[in-house]
C-alpha positions as CSV (number, residue, x, y, z in Angstrom):
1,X,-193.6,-72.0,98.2
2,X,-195.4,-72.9,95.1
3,X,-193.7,-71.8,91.7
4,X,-195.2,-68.6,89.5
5,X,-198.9,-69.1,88.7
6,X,-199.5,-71.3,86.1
7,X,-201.7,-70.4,83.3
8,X,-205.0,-72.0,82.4
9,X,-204.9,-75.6,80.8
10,X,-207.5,-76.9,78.3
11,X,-208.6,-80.8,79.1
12,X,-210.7,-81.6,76.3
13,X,-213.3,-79.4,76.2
14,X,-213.3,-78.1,79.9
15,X,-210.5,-75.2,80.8
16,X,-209.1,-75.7,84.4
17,X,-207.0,-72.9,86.2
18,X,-203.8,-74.2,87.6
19,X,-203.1,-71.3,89.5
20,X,-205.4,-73.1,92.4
21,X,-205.1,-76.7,93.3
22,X,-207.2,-79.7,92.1
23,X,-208.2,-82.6,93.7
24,X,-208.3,-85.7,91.2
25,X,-210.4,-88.8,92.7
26,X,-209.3,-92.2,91.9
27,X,-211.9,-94.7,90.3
28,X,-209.9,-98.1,89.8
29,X,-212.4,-100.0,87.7
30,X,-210.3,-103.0,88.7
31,X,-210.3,-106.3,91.1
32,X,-207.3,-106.0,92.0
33,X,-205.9,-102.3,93.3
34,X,-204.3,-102.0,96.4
35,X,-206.7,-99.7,97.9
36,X,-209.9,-99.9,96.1
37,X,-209.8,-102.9,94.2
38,X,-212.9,-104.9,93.7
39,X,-215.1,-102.6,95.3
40,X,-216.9,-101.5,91.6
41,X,-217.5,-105.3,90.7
42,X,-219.9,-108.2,91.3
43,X,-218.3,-111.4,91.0
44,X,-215.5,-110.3,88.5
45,X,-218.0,-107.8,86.3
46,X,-218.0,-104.3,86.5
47,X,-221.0,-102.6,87.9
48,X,-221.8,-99.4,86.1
49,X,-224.2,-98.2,88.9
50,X,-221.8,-98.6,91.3
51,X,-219.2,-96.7,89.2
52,X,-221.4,-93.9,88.9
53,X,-222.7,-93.8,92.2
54,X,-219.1,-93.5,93.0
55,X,-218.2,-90.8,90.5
56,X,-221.4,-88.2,91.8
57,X,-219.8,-88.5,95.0
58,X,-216.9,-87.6,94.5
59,X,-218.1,-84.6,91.9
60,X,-219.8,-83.6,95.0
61,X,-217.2,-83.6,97.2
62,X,-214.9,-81.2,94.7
63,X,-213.1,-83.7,92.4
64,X,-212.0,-81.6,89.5
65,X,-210.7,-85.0,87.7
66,X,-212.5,-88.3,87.9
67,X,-208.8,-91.0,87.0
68,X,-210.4,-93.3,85.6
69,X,-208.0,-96.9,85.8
70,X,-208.4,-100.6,84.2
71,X,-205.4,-102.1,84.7
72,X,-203.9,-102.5,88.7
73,X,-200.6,-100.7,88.9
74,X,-200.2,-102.2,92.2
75,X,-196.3,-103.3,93.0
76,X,-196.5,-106.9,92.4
77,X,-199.4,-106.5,89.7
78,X,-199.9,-108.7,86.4
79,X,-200.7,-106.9,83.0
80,X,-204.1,-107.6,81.4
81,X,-205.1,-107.6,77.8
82,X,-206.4,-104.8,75.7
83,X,-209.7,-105.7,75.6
84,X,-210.4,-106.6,79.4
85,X,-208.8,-102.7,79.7
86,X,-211.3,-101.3,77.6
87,X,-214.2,-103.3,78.1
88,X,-213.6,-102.0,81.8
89,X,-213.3,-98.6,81.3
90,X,-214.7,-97.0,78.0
91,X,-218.5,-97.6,79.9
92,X,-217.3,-95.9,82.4
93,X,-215.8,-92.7,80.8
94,X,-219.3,-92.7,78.2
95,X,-221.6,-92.1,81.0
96,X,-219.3,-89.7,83.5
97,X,-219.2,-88.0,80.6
98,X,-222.9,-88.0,79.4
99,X,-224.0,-86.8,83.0
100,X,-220.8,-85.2,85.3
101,X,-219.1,-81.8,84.7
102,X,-215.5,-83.1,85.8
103,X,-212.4,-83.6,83.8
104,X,-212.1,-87.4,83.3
105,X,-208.6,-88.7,82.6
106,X,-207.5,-92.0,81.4
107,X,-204.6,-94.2,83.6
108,X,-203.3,-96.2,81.4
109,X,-200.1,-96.9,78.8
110,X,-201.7,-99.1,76.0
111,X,-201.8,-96.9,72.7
112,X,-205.3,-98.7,71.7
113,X,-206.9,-97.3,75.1
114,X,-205.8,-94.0,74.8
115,X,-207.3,-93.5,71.4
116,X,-210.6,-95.2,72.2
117,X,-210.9,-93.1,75.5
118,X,-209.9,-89.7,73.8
119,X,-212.8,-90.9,71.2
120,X,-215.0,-91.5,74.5
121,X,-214.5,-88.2,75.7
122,X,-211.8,-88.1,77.8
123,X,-209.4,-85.0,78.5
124,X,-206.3,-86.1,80.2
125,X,-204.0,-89.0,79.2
126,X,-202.2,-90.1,82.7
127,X,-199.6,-92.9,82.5
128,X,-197.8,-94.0,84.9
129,X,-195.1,-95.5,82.1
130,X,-194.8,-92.2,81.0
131,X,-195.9,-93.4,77.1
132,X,-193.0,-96.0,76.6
133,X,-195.4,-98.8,75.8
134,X,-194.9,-99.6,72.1
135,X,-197.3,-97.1,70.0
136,X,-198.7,-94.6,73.5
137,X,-196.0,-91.4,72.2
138,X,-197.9,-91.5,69.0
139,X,-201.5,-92.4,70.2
140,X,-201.2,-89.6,72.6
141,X,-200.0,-87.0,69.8
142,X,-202.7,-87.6,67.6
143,X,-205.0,-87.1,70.2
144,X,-204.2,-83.8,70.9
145,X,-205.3,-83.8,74.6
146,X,-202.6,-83.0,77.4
147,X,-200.5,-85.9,79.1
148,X,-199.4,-86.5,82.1
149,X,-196.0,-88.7,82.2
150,X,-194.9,-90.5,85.7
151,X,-191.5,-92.0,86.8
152,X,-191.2,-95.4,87.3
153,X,-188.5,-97.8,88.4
154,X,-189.3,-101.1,86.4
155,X,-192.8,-102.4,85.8
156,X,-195.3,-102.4,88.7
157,X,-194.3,-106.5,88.8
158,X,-190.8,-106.2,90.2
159,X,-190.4,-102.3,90.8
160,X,-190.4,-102.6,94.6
161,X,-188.1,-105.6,94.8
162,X,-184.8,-102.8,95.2
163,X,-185.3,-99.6,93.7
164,X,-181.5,-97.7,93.6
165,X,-180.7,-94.2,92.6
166,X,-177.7,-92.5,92.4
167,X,-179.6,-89.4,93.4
168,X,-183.6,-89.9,93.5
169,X,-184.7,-86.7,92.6
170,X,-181.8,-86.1,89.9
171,X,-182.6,-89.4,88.3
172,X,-186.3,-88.6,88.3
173,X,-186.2,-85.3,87.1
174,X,-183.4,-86.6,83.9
175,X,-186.1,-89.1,83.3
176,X,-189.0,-86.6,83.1
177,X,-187.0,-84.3,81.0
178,X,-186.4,-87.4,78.6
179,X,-189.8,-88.1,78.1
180,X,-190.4,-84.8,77.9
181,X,-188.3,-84.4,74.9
182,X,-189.9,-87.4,73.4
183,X,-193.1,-85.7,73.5
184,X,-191.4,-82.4,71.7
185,X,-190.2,-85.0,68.5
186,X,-194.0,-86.4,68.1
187,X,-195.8,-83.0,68.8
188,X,-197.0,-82.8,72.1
189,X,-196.2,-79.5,73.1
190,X,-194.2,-78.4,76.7
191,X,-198.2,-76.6,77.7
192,X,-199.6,-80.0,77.1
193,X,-197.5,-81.9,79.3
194,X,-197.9,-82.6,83.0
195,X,-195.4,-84.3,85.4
196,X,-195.4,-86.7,88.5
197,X,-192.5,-87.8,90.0
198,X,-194.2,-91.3,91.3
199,X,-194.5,-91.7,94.6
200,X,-194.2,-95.3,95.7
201,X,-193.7,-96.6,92.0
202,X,-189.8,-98.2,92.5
203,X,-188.7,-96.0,95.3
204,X,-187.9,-96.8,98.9
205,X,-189.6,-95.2,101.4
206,X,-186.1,-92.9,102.3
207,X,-186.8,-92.2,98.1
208,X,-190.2,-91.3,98.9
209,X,-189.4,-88.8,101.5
210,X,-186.6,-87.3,99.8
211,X,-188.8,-86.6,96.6
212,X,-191.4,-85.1,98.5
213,X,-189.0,-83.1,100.5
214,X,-187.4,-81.6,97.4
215,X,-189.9,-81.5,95.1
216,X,-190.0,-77.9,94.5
217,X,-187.2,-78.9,91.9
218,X,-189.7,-80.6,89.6
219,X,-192.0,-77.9,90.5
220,X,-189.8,-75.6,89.3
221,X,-189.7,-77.1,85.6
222,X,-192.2,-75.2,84.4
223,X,-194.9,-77.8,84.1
224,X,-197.7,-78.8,86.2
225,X,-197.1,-81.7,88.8
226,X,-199.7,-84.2,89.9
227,X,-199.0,-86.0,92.9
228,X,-200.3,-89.0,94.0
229,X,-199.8,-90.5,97.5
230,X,-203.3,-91.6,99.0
231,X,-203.4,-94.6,101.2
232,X,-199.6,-95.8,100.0
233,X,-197.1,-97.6,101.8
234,X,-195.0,-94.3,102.4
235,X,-197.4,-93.4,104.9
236,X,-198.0,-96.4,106.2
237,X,-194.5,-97.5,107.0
238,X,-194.4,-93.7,109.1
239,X,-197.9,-94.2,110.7
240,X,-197.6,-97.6,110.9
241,X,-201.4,-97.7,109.7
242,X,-202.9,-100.2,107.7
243,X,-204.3,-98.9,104.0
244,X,-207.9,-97.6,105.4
245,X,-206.3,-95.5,108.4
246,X,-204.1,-93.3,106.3
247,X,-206.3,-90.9,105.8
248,X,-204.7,-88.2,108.2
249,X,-201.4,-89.1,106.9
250,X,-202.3,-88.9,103.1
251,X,-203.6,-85.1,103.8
252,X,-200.3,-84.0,105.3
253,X,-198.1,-85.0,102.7
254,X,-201.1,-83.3,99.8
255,X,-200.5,-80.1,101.6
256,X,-196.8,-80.2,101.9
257,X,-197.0,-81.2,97.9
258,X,-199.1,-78.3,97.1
259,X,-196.9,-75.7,99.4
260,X,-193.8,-77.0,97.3
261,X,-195.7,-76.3,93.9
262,X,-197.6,-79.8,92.9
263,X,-201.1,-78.7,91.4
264,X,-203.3,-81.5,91.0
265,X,-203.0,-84.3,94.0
266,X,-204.5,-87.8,93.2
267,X,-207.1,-88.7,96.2
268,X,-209.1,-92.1,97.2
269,X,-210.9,-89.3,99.6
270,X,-211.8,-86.7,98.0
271,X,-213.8,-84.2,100.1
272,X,-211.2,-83.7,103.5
273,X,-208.1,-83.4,100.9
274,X,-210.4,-80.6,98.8
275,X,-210.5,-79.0,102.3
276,X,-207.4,-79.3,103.0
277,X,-205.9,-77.8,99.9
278,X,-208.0,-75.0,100.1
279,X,-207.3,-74.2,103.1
280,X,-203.8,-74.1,102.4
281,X,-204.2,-72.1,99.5
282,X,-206.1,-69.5,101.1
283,X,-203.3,-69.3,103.5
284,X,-200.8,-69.4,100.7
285,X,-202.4,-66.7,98.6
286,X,-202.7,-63.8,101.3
287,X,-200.9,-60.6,102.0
Protein backbone atom coordinates (compact mmCIF):
# COMPACT_ATOMS: atom_id res chain seq x y z
CA UNK A 1 0.00 0.00 0.00
CA UNK A 2 1.53 3.42 -0.69
CA UNK A 3 2.69 5.45 2.55
CA UNK A 4 0.40 8.70 3.79
CA UNK A 5 -0.04 11.27 0.93
CA UNK A 6 2.75 13.28 0.38
CA UNK A 7 2.47 16.97 0.23
CA UNK A 8 3.17 19.07 -2.76
CA UNK A 9 6.89 19.57 -3.86
CA UNK A 10 8.14 22.75 -5.56
CA UNK A 11 10.76 21.86 -8.73
CA UNK A 12 11.92 25.12 -9.69
CA UNK A 13 9.35 27.09 -10.47
CA UNK A 14 6.58 24.36 -11.28
CA UNK A 15 4.66 22.66 -7.98
CA UNK A 16 3.98 18.89 -8.60
CA UNK A 17 1.52 16.92 -6.23
CA UNK A 18 3.07 13.72 -4.92
CA UNK A 19 0.08 12.46 -3.67
CA UNK A 20 -0.39 10.88 -7.49
CA UNK A 21 2.29 9.30 -9.37
CA UNK A 22 4.65 10.78 -12.08
CA UNK A 23 6.11 9.42 -14.93
CA UNK A 24 9.68 10.85 -15.57
CA UNK A 25 10.97 10.15 -19.30
CA UNK A 26 14.51 9.45 -19.86
CA UNK A 27 16.51 11.67 -22.59
CA UNK A 28 20.21 10.22 -22.50
CA UNK A 29 21.90 12.93 -24.61
CA UNK A 30 24.66 10.33 -24.93
CA UNK A 31 26.39 7.71 -27.40
CA UNK A 32 26.73 5.42 -25.32
CA UNK A 33 23.50 4.33 -22.84
CA UNK A 34 22.45 1.07 -22.69
CA UNK A 35 19.12 1.57 -23.98
CA UNK A 36 18.96 4.73 -25.86
CA UNK A 37 22.37 5.66 -26.56
CA UNK A 38 23.20 7.26 -29.73
CA UNK A 39 19.91 7.70 -30.90
CA UNK A 40 19.95 11.88 -30.34
CA UNK A 41 23.41 12.18 -32.38
CA UNK A 42 24.74 12.36 -35.86
CA UNK A 43 28.11 11.09 -36.14
CA UNK A 44 29.14 11.82 -32.48
CA UNK A 45 27.18 15.53 -32.33
CA UNK A 46 24.21 16.05 -30.61
CA UNK A 47 21.19 16.91 -32.67
CA UNK A 48 19.06 19.47 -30.94
CA UNK A 49 16.01 18.73 -33.29
CA UNK A 50 16.08 15.36 -32.52
CA UNK A 51 16.21 16.09 -28.74
CA UNK A 52 13.31 18.10 -29.03
CA UNK A 53 11.37 16.16 -31.17
CA UNK A 54 11.96 13.58 -28.52
CA UNK A 55 11.03 15.68 -25.55
CA UNK A 56 7.25 16.90 -27.22
CA UNK A 57 6.70 13.40 -27.36
CA UNK A 58 7.06 12.43 -24.47
CA UNK A 59 5.29 15.84 -22.86
CA UNK A 60 2.55 14.45 -24.87
CA UNK A 61 2.44 11.26 -23.76
CA UNK A 62 2.28 12.51 -19.82
CA UNK A 63 5.93 12.93 -18.77
CA UNK A 64 5.82 15.10 -15.75
CA UNK A 65 9.86 15.16 -15.80
CA UNK A 66 11.95 15.31 -18.86
CA UNK A 67 15.86 13.45 -17.00
CA UNK A 68 17.83 14.95 -18.83
CA UNK A 69 21.57 12.77 -18.87
CA UNK A 70 25.18 13.53 -20.45
CA UNK A 71 27.26 11.13 -19.04
CA UNK A 72 26.37 7.02 -19.71
CA UNK A 73 25.81 5.44 -16.30
CA UNK A 74 25.73 2.21 -18.01
CA UNK A 75 27.67 -0.78 -15.83
CA UNK A 76 30.90 -0.91 -17.57
CA UNK A 77 30.80 2.91 -18.56
CA UNK A 78 33.81 5.41 -18.79
CA UNK A 79 33.56 9.00 -17.25
CA UNK A 80 33.75 12.00 -19.59
CA UNK A 81 34.98 15.43 -18.97
CA UNK A 82 33.06 18.43 -17.75
CA UNK A 83 32.82 20.20 -20.72
CA UNK A 84 31.68 17.21 -23.12
CA UNK A 85 28.81 16.96 -20.12
CA UNK A 86 27.75 20.31 -20.46
CA UNK A 87 28.26 21.01 -23.94
CA UNK A 88 25.73 17.95 -24.25
CA UNK A 89 23.17 18.88 -22.11
CA UNK A 90 22.82 22.69 -21.12
CA UNK A 91 21.24 23.10 -25.04
CA UNK A 92 19.11 20.80 -24.29
CA UNK A 93 17.64 21.97 -20.91
CA UNK A 94 17.61 25.91 -22.56
CA UNK A 95 15.16 24.96 -25.16
CA UNK A 96 12.82 22.24 -23.14
CA UNK A 97 12.64 24.92 -21.13
CA UNK A 98 11.96 27.92 -23.50
CA UNK A 99 9.05 25.80 -25.16
CA UNK A 100 7.72 22.56 -22.72
CA UNK A 101 5.74 22.74 -19.50
CA UNK A 102 7.50 19.64 -17.77
CA UNK A 103 9.82 19.60 -14.87
CA UNK A 104 13.32 19.01 -16.32
CA UNK A 105 15.82 17.44 -14.02
CA UNK A 106 19.50 17.09 -14.36
CA UNK A 107 21.37 13.31 -14.10
CA UNK A 108 24.42 13.96 -13.23
CA UNK A 109 27.18 14.21 -10.04
CA UNK A 110 29.68 16.82 -11.34
CA UNK A 111 29.30 20.07 -9.11
CA UNK A 112 30.08 22.37 -12.34
CA UNK A 113 26.86 20.78 -14.17
CA UNK A 114 24.62 21.15 -11.50
CA UNK A 115 25.17 24.80 -11.17
CA UNK A 116 25.15 25.62 -14.81
CA UNK A 117 21.87 23.50 -15.24
CA UNK A 118 20.09 25.07 -12.10
CA UNK A 119 21.30 28.52 -14.03
CA UNK A 120 19.65 26.88 -17.20
CA UNK A 121 16.46 26.29 -15.70
CA UNK A 122 16.43 23.15 -14.35
CA UNK A 123 14.24 21.93 -11.21
CA UNK A 124 15.48 18.64 -10.03
CA UNK A 125 19.14 17.62 -9.28
CA UNK A 126 19.10 13.52 -9.77
CA UNK A 127 22.36 11.76 -9.08
CA UNK A 128 22.84 8.60 -9.17
CA UNK A 129 26.25 9.10 -6.81
CA UNK A 130 24.06 10.49 -4.46
CA UNK A 131 26.36 14.07 -4.42
CA UNK A 132 29.67 12.32 -3.30
CA UNK A 133 31.57 13.68 -6.29
CA UNK A 134 34.07 16.29 -4.85
CA UNK A 135 32.13 19.79 -4.61
CA UNK A 136 28.07 18.25 -5.82
CA UNK A 137 26.82 18.43 -1.61
CA UNK A 138 27.62 22.09 -1.87
CA UNK A 139 26.63 22.87 -5.63
CA UNK A 140 23.42 21.33 -4.91
CA UNK A 141 22.84 23.50 -1.55
CA UNK A 142 23.38 26.64 -3.14
CA UNK A 143 21.09 25.85 -5.70
CA UNK A 144 18.23 25.55 -3.66
CA UNK A 145 16.33 23.13 -5.87
CA UNK A 146 15.36 19.60 -4.49
CA UNK A 147 17.64 16.43 -4.99
CA UNK A 148 17.29 13.23 -5.62
CA UNK A 149 20.15 10.91 -4.10
CA UNK A 150 20.58 7.09 -5.47
CA UNK A 151 22.43 4.05 -3.98
CA UNK A 152 25.15 2.79 -5.75
CA UNK A 153 27.54 -0.07 -5.27
CA UNK A 154 30.98 1.26 -6.72
CA UNK A 155 31.16 3.43 -9.90
CA UNK A 156 29.13 2.38 -12.92
CA UNK A 157 32.85 0.82 -14.28
CA UNK A 158 33.11 -2.11 -11.98
CA UNK A 159 29.71 -1.96 -9.95
CA UNK A 160 28.30 -5.14 -11.53
CA UNK A 161 31.53 -7.20 -11.33
CA UNK A 162 30.06 -8.73 -7.60
CA UNK A 163 27.83 -6.52 -5.71
CA UNK A 164 27.52 -8.10 -1.80
CA UNK A 165 25.31 -7.01 0.91
CA UNK A 166 24.94 -8.05 4.24
CA UNK A 167 21.32 -7.27 3.89
CA UNK A 168 20.34 -5.29 0.58
CA UNK A 169 17.68 -3.28 1.62
CA UNK A 170 19.37 -2.46 5.18
CA UNK A 171 22.49 -1.48 3.54
CA UNK A 172 20.61 0.72 1.11
CA UNK A 173 18.39 2.33 3.31
CA UNK A 174 21.79 3.15 6.05
CA UNK A 175 23.33 4.50 2.93
CA UNK A 176 20.31 6.83 2.07
CA UNK A 177 19.96 7.90 5.48
CA UNK A 178 23.81 8.90 5.40
CA UNK A 179 23.49 10.95 2.60
CA UNK A 180 20.60 12.21 3.91
CA UNK A 181 22.26 13.54 6.82
CA UNK A 182 24.91 15.06 4.70
CA UNK A 183 22.37 17.01 2.98
CA UNK A 184 21.01 18.30 6.68
CA UNK A 185 24.91 19.63 7.53
CA UNK A 186 25.06 21.81 4.02
CA UNK A 187 21.28 22.92 4.06
CA UNK A 188 19.33 20.91 2.00
CA UNK A 189 16.36 20.34 3.92
CA UNK A 190 14.49 16.51 4.57
CA UNK A 191 11.26 18.26 1.96
CA UNK A 192 13.95 18.80 -0.56
CA UNK A 193 15.24 15.45 -0.75
CA UNK A 194 14.11 12.57 -2.86
CA UNK A 195 15.31 8.90 -2.62
CA UNK A 196 16.01 5.89 -5.04
CA UNK A 197 17.19 2.82 -4.02
CA UNK A 198 19.00 1.99 -7.50
CA UNK A 199 17.84 -0.63 -9.28
CA UNK A 200 20.50 -2.46 -11.24
CA UNK A 201 23.27 -0.02 -10.05
CA UNK A 202 25.73 -2.85 -8.03
CA UNK A 203 23.08 -5.22 -7.18
CA UNK A 204 22.40 -8.80 -8.38
CA UNK A 205 19.37 -9.59 -9.81
CA UNK A 206 18.29 -11.73 -6.29
CA UNK A 207 19.24 -7.79 -4.90
CA UNK A 208 17.05 -6.36 -7.34
CA UNK A 209 14.07 -8.41 -6.53
CA UNK A 210 14.47 -8.26 -2.87
CA UNK A 211 14.59 -4.25 -3.07
CA UNK A 212 11.57 -4.14 -5.02
CA UNK A 213 9.83 -6.63 -2.98
CA UNK A 214 10.43 -4.64 0.28
CA UNK A 215 10.51 -1.35 -0.74
CA UNK A 216 7.81 -0.12 1.23
CA UNK A 217 10.70 0.28 3.92
CA UNK A 218 12.27 3.14 1.93
CA UNK A 219 8.82 4.21 1.18
CA UNK A 220 8.19 4.52 4.56
CA UNK A 221 11.08 7.10 5.28
CA UNK A 222 9.13 9.91 4.80
CA UNK A 223 10.55 11.07 1.49
CA UNK A 224 9.55 10.62 -1.94
CA UNK A 225 11.12 7.54 -4.01
CA UNK A 226 11.87 7.55 -7.66
CA UNK A 227 12.35 4.36 -9.17
CA UNK A 228 13.93 3.52 -12.15
CA UNK A 229 13.82 0.17 -13.86
CA UNK A 230 12.89 0.56 -17.70
CA UNK A 231 14.50 -1.84 -20.13
CA UNK A 232 17.24 -3.15 -17.29
CA UNK A 233 18.83 -6.30 -17.01
CA UNK A 234 16.48 -7.31 -13.95
CA UNK A 235 13.81 -7.79 -16.30
CA UNK A 236 15.57 -9.16 -18.82
CA UNK A 237 17.28 -11.97 -16.94
CA UNK A 238 13.26 -12.96 -15.79
CA UNK A 239 11.84 -12.47 -19.30
CA UNK A 240 14.70 -13.48 -20.86
CA UNK A 241 14.06 -10.52 -23.43
CA UNK A 242 16.48 -8.58 -25.03
CA UNK A 243 16.53 -4.49 -24.07
CA UNK A 244 13.70 -3.41 -26.69
CA UNK A 245 11.14 -6.33 -25.60
CA UNK A 246 10.89 -5.33 -21.95
CA UNK A 247 8.41 -3.19 -22.31
CA UNK A 248 5.66 -5.43 -20.60
CA UNK A 249 8.01 -6.41 -17.99
CA UNK A 250 9.18 -2.80 -17.10
CA UNK A 251 5.28 -1.81 -16.46
CA UNK A 252 4.81 -4.67 -13.96
CA UNK A 253 7.53 -3.92 -11.75
CA UNK A 254 6.37 0.38 -12.14
CA UNK A 255 3.09 -0.69 -10.73
CA UNK A 256 4.23 -2.95 -8.04
CA UNK A 257 6.79 0.22 -7.13
CA UNK A 258 4.02 2.57 -7.01
CA UNK A 259 1.52 0.11 -4.83
CA UNK A 260 4.52 -0.16 -2.36
CA UNK A 261 4.81 3.83 -2.18
CA UNK A 262 7.51 4.92 -5.01
CA UNK A 263 6.09 8.23 -6.59
CA UNK A 264 7.94 9.16 -9.49
CA UNK A 265 9.09 6.04 -11.89
CA UNK A 266 11.85 6.71 -14.52
CA UNK A 267 10.50 5.53 -18.10
CA UNK A 268 12.23 5.06 -21.72
CA UNK A 269 8.28 4.69 -22.64
CA UNK A 270 6.41 6.97 -21.44
CA UNK A 271 2.77 6.94 -22.53
CA UNK A 272 1.80 2.80 -21.59
CA UNK A 273 3.68 3.34 -18.07
CA UNK A 274 1.52 6.86 -17.55
CA UNK A 275 -1.46 4.44 -18.18
CA UNK A 276 -0.47 2.07 -16.22
CA UNK A 277 0.14 4.12 -13.14
CA UNK A 278 -3.01 5.71 -13.45
CA UNK A 279 -4.79 3.03 -13.59
CA UNK A 280 -3.41 1.73 -10.60
CA UNK A 281 -3.94 4.77 -8.79
CA UNK A 282 -7.44 5.00 -9.53
CA UNK A 283 -7.70 1.52 -8.25
CA UNK A 284 -5.57 2.44 -5.22
CA UNK A 285 -7.45 5.60 -4.30
CA UNK A 286 -11.21 4.21 -4.15
CA UNK A 287 -13.58 3.27 -1.46
Amino acid sequence: MPTKLQPKMLFGDQWLDLAEPHVMGVMNVTPDSFSDGGSLFTDQSLCLDAAMVRARAMVAEGASFLDIGGESTRPGADSVSVQQELDRVIPVIEAIRASLDVVVSIDTSTAEVITAAAKAGVGLINDVRALGREGALQAAADTQLPVCLMHMQGDPKTMQDNPVYDSVVGDVGLYLDERVKQCNRVGIPVERILIDPGFGFGKSLVHNLQLLKHLNLLTNKGMPVLVGMSRKSMIGSVLDRPVDERLHGGLAVSVMAYERGARIVRAHDVAPTVDALRMAHAAMMSD
